[in-house]
C-alpha positions as MATLAB code, in Angstrom:
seq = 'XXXXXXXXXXXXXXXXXXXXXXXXXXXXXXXXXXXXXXXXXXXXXXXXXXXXXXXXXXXXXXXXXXXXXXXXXXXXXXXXXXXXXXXXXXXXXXXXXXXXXXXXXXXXXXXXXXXXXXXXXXXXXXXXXXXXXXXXXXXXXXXXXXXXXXXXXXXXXXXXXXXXXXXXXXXXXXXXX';
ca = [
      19.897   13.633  -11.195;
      19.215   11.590   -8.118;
      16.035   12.791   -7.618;
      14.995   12.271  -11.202;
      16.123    8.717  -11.084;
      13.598    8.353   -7.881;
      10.948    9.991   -9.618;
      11.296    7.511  -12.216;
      11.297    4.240   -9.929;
       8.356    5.753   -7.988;
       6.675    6.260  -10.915;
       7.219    2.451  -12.146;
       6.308    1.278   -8.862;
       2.994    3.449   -8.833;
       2.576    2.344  -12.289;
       3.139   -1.440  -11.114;
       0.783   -1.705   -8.187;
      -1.751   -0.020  -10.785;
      -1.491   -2.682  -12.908;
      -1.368   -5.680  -10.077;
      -4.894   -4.202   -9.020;
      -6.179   -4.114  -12.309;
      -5.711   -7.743  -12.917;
      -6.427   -8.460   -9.331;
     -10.032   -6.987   -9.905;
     -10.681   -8.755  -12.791;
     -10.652  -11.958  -10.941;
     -13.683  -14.442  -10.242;
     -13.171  -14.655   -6.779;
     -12.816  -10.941   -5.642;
     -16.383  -10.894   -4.496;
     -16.651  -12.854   -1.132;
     -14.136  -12.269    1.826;
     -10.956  -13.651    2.575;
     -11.331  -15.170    5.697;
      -9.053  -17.791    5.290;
      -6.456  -18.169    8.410;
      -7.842  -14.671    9.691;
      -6.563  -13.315    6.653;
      -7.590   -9.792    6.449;
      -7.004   -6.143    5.813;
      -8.573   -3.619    7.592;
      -8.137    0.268    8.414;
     -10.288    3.282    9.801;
     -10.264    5.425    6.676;
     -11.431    9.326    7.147;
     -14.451    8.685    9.207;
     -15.601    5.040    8.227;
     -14.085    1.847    9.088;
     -13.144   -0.129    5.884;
     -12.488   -4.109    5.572;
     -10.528   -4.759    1.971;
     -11.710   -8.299    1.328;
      -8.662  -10.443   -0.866;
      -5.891   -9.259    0.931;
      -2.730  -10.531   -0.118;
       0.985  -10.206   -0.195;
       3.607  -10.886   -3.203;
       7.288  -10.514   -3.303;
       8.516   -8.546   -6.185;
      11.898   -8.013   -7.505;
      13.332  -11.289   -5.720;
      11.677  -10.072   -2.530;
      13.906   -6.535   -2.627;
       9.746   -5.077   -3.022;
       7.218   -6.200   -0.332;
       3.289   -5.622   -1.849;
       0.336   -5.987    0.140;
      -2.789   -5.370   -1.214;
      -6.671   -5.483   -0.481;
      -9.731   -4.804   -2.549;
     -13.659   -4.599   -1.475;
     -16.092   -6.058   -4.207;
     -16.890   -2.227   -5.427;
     -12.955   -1.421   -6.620;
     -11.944    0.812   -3.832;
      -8.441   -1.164   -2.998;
      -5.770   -0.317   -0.556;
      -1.788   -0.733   -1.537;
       1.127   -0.539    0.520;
       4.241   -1.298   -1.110;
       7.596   -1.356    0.720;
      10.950   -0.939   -1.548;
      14.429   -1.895   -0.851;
      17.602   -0.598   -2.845;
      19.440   -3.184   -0.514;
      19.188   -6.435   -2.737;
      18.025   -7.552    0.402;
      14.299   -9.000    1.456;
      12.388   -6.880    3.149;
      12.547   -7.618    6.789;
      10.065   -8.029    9.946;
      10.477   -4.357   11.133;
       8.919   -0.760   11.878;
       8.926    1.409    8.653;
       8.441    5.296    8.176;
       8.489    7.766    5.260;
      11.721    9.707    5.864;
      13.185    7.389    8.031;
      16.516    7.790    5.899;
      16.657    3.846    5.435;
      17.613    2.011    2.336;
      13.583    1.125    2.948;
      11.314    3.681    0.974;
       7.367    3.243    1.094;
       4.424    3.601   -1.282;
       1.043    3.706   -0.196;
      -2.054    4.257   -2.272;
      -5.884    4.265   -1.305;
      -8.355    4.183   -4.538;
     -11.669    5.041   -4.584;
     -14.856    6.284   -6.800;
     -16.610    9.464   -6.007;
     -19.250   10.325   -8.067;
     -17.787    8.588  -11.239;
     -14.450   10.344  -10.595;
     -10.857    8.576   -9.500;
      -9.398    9.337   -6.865;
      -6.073    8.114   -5.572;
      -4.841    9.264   -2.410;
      -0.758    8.224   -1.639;
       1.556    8.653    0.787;
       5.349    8.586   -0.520;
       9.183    9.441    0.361;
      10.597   12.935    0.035;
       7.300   15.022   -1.459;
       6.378   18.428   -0.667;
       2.847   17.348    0.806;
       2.589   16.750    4.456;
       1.852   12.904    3.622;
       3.385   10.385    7.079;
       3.152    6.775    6.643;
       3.852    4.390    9.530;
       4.085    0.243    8.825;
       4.984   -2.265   11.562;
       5.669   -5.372    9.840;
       5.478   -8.451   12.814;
       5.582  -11.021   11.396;
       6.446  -12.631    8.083;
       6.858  -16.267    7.390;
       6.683  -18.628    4.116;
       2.417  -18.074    3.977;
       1.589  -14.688    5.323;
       2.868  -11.262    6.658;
       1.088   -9.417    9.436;
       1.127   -5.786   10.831;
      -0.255   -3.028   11.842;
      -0.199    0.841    9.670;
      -1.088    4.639    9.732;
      -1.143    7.473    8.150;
      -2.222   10.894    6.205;
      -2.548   10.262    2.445;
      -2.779   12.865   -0.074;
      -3.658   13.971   -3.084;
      -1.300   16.610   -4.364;
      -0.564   18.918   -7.347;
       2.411   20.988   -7.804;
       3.284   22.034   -5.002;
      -0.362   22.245   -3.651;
      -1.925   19.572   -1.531;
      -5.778   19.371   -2.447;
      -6.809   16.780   -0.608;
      -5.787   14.524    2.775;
      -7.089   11.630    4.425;
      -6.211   10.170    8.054;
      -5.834    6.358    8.072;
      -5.514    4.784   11.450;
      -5.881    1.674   13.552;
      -5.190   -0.362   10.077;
      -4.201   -4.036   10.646;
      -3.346   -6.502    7.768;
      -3.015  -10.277    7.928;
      -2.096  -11.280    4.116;
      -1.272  -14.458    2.670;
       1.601  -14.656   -0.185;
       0.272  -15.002   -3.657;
       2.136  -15.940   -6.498;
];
C-alpha cells in the first residue's frame, strides 16, 4: 500500500514538472539566455556539455517541493525536483536518492531524437541503477545555487534500456512565481 501511494505522488509530481515545462516553453522570452545575476544552469550530459538557458526555481506546495528547471531554445529542458513529506521547506543541504531522508528526488532530462521523446529520470526506490546527487549551497529570498550528478535512465519493467551520465552540473536559479 505504501508503495502504491508513492507511485502515485511520483507520478503527480512527474506529471507536474511536465506540465510547468510545457507552459514554461510556450513563453516569449525562452529564446535568449538568462544571464541575469550569473543565473544559469549547466551540466556535462553523455558526452556534450549543455547550458539550459531560463533557469529558474519555484517553491511548490508551501515550499515542502523545491523545482528547478532549465530549458535551451530547441525544448530539450532539464528538471530537478526535490520533495519533502516534512511540511517543512526544503533546506540548504546535500541530497541523494536512497538517502532514507524525509527528502525524496526527481530528476528528468528531455530531449528529441529523431522526432521521438525521450525522457531520461532518475528517482527514489526503482529497480534501475539510476544515482542522483544535489548539493544545494545556497538559497536565499532570489535564487538557489548548487552543484548535481548523476546516471539517468530510461526504464521499462524491470529492464533498463537506456542510461545517461550527468556530471559537473552547476545551477544558479532565480525564484519565479
Amino acid at each position: 500500500m505504501q508503495m502504491l501511494n508513492f507511485k502515485k505522488s511520483m507520478l503527480a509530481m512527474f506529471v507536474l514538472v511536465l506540465m510547468t515545462l510545457t507552459i514554461l516553453s510556450c513563453s516569449k522570452d525562452n529564446d535568449g539566455p538568462n544571464n541575469e545575476s550569473g543565473s544559469h544552469l549547466k551540466a556535462k550530459i553523455g558526452a556534450k556539455e549543455h547550458t539550459f538557458n531560463n533557469a529558474s526555481a519555484r517553491w511548490i506546495d508551501g515550499g515542502n517541493y523545491l523545482e528547478i528547471t532549465g530549458m535551451t531554445s530547441n525544448n530539450e529542458w532539464l528538471a530537478i525536483t526535490v520533495m519533502n513529506d516534512q511540511n517543512t521547506r526544503v533546506p540548504v543541504g546535500k541530497y541523494t536518492l536512497d538517502d532514507g531522508t524525509a527528502f525524496n528526488i526527481l530528476s528528468i532530462y528531455h530531449f528529441m531524437d529523431n522526432g521521438a521523446q525521450k525522457n531520461f529520470t532518475a528517482s527514489r526506490n526503482t529497480v534501475w541503477n539510476d544515482t542522483f546527487e544535489l548539493e544545494i549551497s545556497k538559497i536565499n529570498g532570489t535564487n538557489v545555487e548548487g552543484k548535481f550528478s548523476g546516471v539517468l535512465v530510461i526504464g521499462s519493467g524491470l529492464t533498463t534500456l537506456e542510461r545517461i551520465t550527468v556530471e559537473s552540473g552547476t545551477f544558479n536559479a532565480p525564484f519565479k512565481n
